[in-house]
C-alpha positions, -999 to 999 in steps of 0.1 A, spaced: 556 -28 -607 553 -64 -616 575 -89 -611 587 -109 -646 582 -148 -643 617 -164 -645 615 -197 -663 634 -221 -636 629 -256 -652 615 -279 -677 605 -316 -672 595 -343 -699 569 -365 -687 557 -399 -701 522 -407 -705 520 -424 -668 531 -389 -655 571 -402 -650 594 -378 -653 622 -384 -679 640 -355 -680 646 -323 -656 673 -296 -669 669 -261 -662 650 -236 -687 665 -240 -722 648 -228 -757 657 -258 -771 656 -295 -756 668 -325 -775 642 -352 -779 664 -373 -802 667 -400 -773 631 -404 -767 608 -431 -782 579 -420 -808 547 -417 -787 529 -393 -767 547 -364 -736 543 -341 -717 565 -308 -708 559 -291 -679 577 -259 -672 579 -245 -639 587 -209 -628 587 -190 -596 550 -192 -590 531 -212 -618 537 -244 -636 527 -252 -677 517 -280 -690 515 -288 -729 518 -325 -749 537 -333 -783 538 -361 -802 578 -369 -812 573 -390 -845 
């Protein structure tokens, strides 16, 4: 039996690699407060961590 991946956290990073903001998993995040430009969301679970970019306009 396989073990499900739980989704522990999720980090905004800027385009330097600074982390902005660190909550724990939620399927939504409020990017209202960020500048237009360029992030990064990483999302880390028990054994792996995902990367992806957007571009908040």
């Amino acid at each position: 039996m396989q073990s499900v991946n739980q989704k522990e956290s999720v980090s905004i990073l800027n385009h330097l690699g600074q982390k902005l903001f660190t909550s724990s998993y939620s399927e939504k995040i409020d990017v209202s407060n960020l500048a237009s430009g360029l992030y990064y969301l990483e999302i880390r679970t028990d054994n792996e961590i995902y990367f992806t970019k957007f571009l908040k306009q």
